[in-house]
C-alpha distance (Angstrom), angle and dihedral (degrees) to the residues before:
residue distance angle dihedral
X1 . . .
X2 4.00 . .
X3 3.58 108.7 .
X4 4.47 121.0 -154.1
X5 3.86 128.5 -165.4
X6 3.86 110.3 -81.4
X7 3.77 90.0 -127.5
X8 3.67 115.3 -76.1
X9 3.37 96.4 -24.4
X10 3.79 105.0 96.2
X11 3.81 94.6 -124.1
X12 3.43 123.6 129.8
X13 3.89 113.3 -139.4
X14 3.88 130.8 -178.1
X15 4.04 107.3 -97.3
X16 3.84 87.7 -114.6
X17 3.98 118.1 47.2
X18 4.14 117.4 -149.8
X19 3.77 110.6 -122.2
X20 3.39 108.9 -144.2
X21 3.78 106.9 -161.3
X22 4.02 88.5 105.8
X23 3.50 90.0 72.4
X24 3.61 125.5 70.0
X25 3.84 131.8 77.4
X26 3.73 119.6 -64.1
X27 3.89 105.4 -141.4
X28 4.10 81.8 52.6
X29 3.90 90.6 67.0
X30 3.71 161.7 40.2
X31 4.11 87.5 -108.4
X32 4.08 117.4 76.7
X33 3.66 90.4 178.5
X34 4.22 93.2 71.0
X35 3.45 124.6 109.8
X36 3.75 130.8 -110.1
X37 3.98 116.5 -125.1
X38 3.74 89.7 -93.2
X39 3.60 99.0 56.1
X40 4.06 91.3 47.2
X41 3.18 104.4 50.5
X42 4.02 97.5 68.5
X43 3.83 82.8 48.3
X44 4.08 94.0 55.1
X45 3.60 86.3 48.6
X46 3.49 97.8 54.4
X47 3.86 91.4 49.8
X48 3.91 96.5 52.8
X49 4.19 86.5 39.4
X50 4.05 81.4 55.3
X51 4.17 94.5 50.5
X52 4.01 93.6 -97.1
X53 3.82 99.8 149.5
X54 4.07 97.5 160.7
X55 3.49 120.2 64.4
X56 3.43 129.4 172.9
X57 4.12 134.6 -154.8
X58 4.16 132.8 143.8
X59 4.15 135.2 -150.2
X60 3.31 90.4 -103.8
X61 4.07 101.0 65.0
X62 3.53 102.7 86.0
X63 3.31 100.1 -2.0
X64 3.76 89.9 -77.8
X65 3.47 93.7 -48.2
X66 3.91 91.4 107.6
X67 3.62 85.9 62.3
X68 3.36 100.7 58.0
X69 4.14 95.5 45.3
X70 3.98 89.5 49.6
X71 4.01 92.1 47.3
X72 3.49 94.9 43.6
X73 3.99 96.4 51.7
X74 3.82 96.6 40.4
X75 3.85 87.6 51.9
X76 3.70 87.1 50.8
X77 3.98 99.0 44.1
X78 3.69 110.7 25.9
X79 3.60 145.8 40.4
X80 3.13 118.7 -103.4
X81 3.81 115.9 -139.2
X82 3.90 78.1 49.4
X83 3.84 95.3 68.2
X84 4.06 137.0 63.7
X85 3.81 108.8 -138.2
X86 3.81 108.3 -168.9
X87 4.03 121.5 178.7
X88 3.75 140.6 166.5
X89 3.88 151.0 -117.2
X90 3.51 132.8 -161.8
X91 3.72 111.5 82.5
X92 3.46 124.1 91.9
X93 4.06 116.5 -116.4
X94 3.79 90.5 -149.9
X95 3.60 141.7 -13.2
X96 3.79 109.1 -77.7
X97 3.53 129.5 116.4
X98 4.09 109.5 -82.5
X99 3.60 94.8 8.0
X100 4.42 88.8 122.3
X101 3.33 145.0 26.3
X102 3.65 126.1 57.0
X103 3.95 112.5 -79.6
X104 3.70 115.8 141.1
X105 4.01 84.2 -100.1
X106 4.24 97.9 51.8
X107 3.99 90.1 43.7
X108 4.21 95.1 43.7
X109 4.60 80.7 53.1
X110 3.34 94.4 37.0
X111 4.09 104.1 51.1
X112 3.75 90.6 50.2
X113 3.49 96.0 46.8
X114 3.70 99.9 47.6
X115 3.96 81.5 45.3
X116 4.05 89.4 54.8
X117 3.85 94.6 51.9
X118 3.90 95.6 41.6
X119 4.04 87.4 52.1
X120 4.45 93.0 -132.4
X121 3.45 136.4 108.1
X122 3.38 94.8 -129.7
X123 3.62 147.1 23.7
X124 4.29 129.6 -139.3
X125 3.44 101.3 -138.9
X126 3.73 126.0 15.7
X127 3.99 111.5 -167.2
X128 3.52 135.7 179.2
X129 3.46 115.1 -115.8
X130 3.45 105.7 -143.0
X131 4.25 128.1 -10.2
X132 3.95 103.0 -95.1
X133 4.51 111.2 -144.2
X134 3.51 80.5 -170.2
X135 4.29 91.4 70.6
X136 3.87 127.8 48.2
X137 3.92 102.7 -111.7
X138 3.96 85.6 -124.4
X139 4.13 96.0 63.3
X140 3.90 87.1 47.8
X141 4.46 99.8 54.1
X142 4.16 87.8 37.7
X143 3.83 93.6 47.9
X144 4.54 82.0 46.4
X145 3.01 94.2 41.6
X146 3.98 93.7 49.7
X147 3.71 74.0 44.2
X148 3.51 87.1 58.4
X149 3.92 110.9 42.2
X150 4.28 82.5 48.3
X151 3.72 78.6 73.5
X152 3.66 87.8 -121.3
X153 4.07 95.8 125.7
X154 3.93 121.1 19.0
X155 4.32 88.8 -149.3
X156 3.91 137.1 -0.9
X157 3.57 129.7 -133.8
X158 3.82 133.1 -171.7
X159 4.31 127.2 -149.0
X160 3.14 135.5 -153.9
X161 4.38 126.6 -1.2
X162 3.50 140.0 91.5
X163 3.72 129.9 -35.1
X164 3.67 90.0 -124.0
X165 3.61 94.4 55.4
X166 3.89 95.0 47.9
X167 3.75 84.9 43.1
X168 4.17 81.5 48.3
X169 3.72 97.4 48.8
X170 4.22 92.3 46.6
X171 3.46 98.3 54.3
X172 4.23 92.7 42.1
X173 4.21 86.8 60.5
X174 4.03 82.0 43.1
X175 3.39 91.0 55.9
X176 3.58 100.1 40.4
X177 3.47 104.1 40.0
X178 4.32 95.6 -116.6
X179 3.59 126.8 126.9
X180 3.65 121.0 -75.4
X181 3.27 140.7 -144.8
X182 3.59 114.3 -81.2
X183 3.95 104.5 177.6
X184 3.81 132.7 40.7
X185 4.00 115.3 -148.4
X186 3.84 101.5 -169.0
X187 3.57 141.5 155.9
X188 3.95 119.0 -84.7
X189 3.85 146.3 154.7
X190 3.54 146.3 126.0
X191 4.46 84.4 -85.2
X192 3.51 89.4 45.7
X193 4.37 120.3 41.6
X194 4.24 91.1 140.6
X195 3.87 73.2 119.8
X196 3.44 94.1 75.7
X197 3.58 100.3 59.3
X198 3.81 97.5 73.8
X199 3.64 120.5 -28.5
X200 4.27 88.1 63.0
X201 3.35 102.1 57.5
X202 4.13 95.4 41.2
X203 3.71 89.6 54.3
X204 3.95 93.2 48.1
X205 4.05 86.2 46.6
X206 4.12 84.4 46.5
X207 3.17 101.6 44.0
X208 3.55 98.4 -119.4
X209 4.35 125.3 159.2
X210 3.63 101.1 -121.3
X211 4.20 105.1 -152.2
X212 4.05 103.8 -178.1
X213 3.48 113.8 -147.9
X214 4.00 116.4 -148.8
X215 4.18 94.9 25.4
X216 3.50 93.8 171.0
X217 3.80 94.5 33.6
X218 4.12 106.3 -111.5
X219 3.49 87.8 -47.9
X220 3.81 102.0 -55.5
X221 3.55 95.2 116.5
X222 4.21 91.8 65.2
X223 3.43 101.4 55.3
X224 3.70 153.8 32.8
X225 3.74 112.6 -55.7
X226 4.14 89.8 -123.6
X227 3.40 87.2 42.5
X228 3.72 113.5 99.5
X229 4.13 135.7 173.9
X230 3.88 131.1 -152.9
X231 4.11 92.7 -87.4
X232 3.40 96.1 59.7
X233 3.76 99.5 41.4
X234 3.74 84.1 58.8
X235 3.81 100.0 27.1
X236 4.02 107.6 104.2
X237 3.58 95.1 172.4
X238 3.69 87.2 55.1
X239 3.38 89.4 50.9
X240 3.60 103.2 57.5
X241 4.42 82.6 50.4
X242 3.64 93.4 60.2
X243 4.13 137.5 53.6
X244 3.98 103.2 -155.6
X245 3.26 82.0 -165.3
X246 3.45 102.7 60.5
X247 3.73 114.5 111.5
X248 3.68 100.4 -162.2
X249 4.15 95.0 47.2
X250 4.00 80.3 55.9
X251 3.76 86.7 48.5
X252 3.76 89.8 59.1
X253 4.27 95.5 41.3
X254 3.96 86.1 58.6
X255 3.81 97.7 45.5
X256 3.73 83.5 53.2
X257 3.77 84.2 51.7
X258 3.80 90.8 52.1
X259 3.63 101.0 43.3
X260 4.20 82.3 53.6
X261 3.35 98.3 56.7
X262 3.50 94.5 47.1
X263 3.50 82.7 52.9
X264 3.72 97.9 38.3
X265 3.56 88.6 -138.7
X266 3.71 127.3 123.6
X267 3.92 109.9 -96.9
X268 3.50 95.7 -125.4
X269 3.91 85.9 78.2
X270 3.50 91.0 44.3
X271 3.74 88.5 56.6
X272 3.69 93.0 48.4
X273 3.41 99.5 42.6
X274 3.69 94.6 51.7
X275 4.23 81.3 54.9
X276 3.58 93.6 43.9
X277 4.05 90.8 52.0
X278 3.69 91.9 70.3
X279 3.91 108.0 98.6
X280 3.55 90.5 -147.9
X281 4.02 95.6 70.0
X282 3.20 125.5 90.8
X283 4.19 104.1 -170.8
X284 3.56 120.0 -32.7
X285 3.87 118.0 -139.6
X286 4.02 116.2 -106.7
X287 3.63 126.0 -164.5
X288 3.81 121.0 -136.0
X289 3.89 130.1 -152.5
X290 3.48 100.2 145.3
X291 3.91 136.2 21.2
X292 4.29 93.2 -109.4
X293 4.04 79.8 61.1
X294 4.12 87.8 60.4
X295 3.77 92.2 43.5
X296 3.49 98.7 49.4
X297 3.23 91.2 47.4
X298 3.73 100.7 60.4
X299 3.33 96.5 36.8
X300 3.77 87.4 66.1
X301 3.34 88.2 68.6
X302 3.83 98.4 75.0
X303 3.88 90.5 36.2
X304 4.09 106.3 110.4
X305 3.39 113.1 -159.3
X306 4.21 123.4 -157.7
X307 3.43 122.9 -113.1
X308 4.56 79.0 -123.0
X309 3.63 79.4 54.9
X310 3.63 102.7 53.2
X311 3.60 95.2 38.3
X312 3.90 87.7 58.6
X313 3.50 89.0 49.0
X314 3.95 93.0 47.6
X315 3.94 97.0 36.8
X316 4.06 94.4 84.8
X317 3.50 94.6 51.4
X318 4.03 114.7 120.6
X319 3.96 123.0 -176.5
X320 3.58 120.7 -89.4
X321 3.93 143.8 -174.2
X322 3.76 103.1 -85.3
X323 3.92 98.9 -118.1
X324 4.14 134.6 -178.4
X325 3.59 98.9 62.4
X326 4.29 93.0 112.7
């Protein structure tokens, strides 16, 4: 496994980051496709036997429960100074007053409980799940970094907004001296570049580790467009990402199926190659329910696509509404 610079951080990380949402258990949850701890532990061994040292999860998957699974197995099978743990906050756990968002008093609660069911002292990478209207941007970065100089996360990281609240919250902990954000985990795939427009190019100028979340789009990008699979029947997040009806997104899902069978290579590392490509990324988060998941992706890594290649891929592509950011 290669492994890049997680921004300006001075970590190494694995080129591909293991999302960990697949793992946690299902009655816990929105998601009846997750696996139980028995099923996900094979799955995190693979990973680390493959090189993946960064692995990313959050209290809301499984209603903490994903957590717990991921700790438990990485305490079991791998070293820990050796791996990046990264997890979220945002989400409430259950309906009670202060139970989400990111006030000084949700993030405080939240750290130390996602710290109690991963079983560490501290986390990586500490993001922010989601940009909260509801808080001024300058509680949120001094309660992290508090967070932060309590040695209870080495960096912080933010996901999916608006350019010009990233660009917002980096030049508040400028101005104030707190700890910024050093990664960006945002929304990206061949049916969804709105990305590029603006919030690309300022993390490339800032220096910022972009980790896309969704690379080959829920799945959409690996088969058929018809074709469908248990997560996204059930998926309604997913659903409010994608337009099946959509002509030009299934433009783009059968040039990936062209460029593949030129290839002969399965078009999930078509997809991902064609995100990995981008000089701008730093290691885009894959999902794993089965070992062929794993393999593909990190065999995507030494797949080179050519510039007539990518511009196929890229050539259907129509303008959309930039969506994820709630």
């Amino acid at each position: 496994m290669k492994t890049r610079k997680l921004g300006r951080t001075g970590l190494d990380v694995s080129a591909l980051c293991l999302g960990c949402m697949t793992y946690g258990i299902p009655e816990r949850g929105p998601h009846s496709w997750t696996l139980r701890e028995a099923d996900s532990r094979p799955l995190l061994k693979r990973a680390l036997d493959l090189g993946f040292n960064f692995f990313d999860t959050a209290n809301y998957y499984s209603d903490g429960t994903s957590e717990e699974i991921v700790g438990r197995a990485l305490k079991d099978l791998a070293v820990r100074d050796e791996i990046v743990i990264a997890t979220k906050v945002f989400y409430p756990l259950k309906d009670r007053p202060n139970a989400g968002g990111l006030s000084r008093k949700a993030i405080f609660s939240a750290i130390d409980a996602s710290l109690k069911r991963l079983g560490t002292d501290c986390v990586d990478l500490y993001q922010i799940h989601r940009w909260d209207p509801a808080t001024p941007i300058e509680v949120t970065l001094e309660a992290l970094h508090d967070v932060v100089k309590a040695g209870k996360a080495r960096y912080i990281g933010a996901s999916s907004m608006f350019a010009w609240q990233f660009s917002k919250a980096l030049y508040t902990a400028d101005l104030n001296g707190w700890t910024r954000f050093s990664t960006m985990q945002d929304h990206y795939n061949l049916l969804h570049r709105e990305e590029e427009r603006e919030m690309l190019p300022l993390c490339a100028d800032q220096g910022i580790a972009v980790l896309p979340w969704s690379p080959l789009a829920r799945g959409r990008l690996t088969r058929d467009w018809d074709a469908g699979s248990p997560r996204q029947e059930t998926d309604a997040v997913g659903k409010g990402l994608y337009d099946a009806t959509a002509e030009a997104d299934r433009r783009v899902v059968e040039a990936v199926a062209k460029v593949a069978a030129e290839r002969g290579v399965p078009r999930a590392q078509v997809a991902l190659a064609w995100v990995l490509s981008k000089p701008v990324v730093t290691a885009p988060i894959v999902g794993a329910s089965k070992p062929q998941h794993l393999d593909d992706a990190v065999a995507a890594l030494d797949l080179r696509l050519t510039d007539d290649e990518i511009a196929a891929l890229e050539a259907p592509y129509v303008p959309h509404a930039p969506v994820g950011f709630s």
